[in-house]
C-alpha positions as CSV (number, residue, x, y, z in Angstrom):
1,X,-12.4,-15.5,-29.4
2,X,-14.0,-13.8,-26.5
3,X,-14.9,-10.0,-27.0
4,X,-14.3,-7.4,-24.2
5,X,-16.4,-4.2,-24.2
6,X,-15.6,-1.0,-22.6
7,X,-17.7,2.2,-21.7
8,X,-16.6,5.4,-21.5
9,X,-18.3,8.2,-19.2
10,X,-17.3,11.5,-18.6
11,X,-18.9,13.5,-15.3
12,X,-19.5,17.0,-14.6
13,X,-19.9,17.7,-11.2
14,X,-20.5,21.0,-9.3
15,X,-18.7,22.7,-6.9
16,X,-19.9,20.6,-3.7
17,X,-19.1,17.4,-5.2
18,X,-15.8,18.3,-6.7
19,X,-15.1,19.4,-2.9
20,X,-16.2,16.1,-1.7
21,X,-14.4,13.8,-4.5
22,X,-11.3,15.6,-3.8
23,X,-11.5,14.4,-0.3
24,X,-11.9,11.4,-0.6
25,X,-8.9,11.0,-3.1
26,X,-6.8,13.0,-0.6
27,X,-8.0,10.5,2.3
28,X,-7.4,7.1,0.2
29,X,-3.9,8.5,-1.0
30,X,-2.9,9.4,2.6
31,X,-4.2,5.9,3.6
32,X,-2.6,4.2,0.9
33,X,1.0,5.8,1.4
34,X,1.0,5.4,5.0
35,X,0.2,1.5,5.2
36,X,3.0,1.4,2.1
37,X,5.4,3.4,4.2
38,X,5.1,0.6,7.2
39,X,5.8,-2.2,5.1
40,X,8.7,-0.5,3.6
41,X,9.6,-0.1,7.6
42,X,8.6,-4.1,8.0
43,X,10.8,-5.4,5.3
44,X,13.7,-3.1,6.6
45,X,13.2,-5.5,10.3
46,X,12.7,-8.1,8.2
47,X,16.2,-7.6,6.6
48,X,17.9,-6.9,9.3
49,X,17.1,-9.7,11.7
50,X,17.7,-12.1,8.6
51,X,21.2,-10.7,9.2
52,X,21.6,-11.3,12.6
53,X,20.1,-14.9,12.1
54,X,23.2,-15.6,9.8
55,X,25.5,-13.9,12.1
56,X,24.3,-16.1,14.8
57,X,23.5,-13.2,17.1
58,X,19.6,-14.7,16.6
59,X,18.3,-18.4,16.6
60,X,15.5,-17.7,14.3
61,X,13.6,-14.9,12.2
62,X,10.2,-13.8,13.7
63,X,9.6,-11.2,11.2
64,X,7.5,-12.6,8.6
65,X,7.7,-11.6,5.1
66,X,4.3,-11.0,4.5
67,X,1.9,-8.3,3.8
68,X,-0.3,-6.3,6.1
């Protein structure tokens, strides 16, 4: 049976660093949200030229269903 440690730390950073951490969180969210927001957008295309393949109004589906 194979064990699995954890650690635990708790930091206390002043003002400056608070400043800076909070930043960077806001930055990566922002990031994060907007490259989920065009894939949302991609699949939509996606969906919708699947459509128009069925109907026949397209001979094939470009729009890949991948991730970015």
């Amino acid at each position: 049976m194979q064990v699995k440690k954890a650690y635990k730390f708790r930091i206390y950073p002043n003002q400056k660093q608070m400043v800076f951490i909070n930043k960077t969180m806001g930055c990566s969210r922002l990031v994060y949200n907007y490259f989920v927001g065009k894939q949302k957008e991609k699949d939509a295309y996606w969906y919708i030229v699947n459509e128009m393949v069925q109907n026949g109004q397209l001979t094939k589906n470009n729009w890949k269903g991948e991730f970015f």
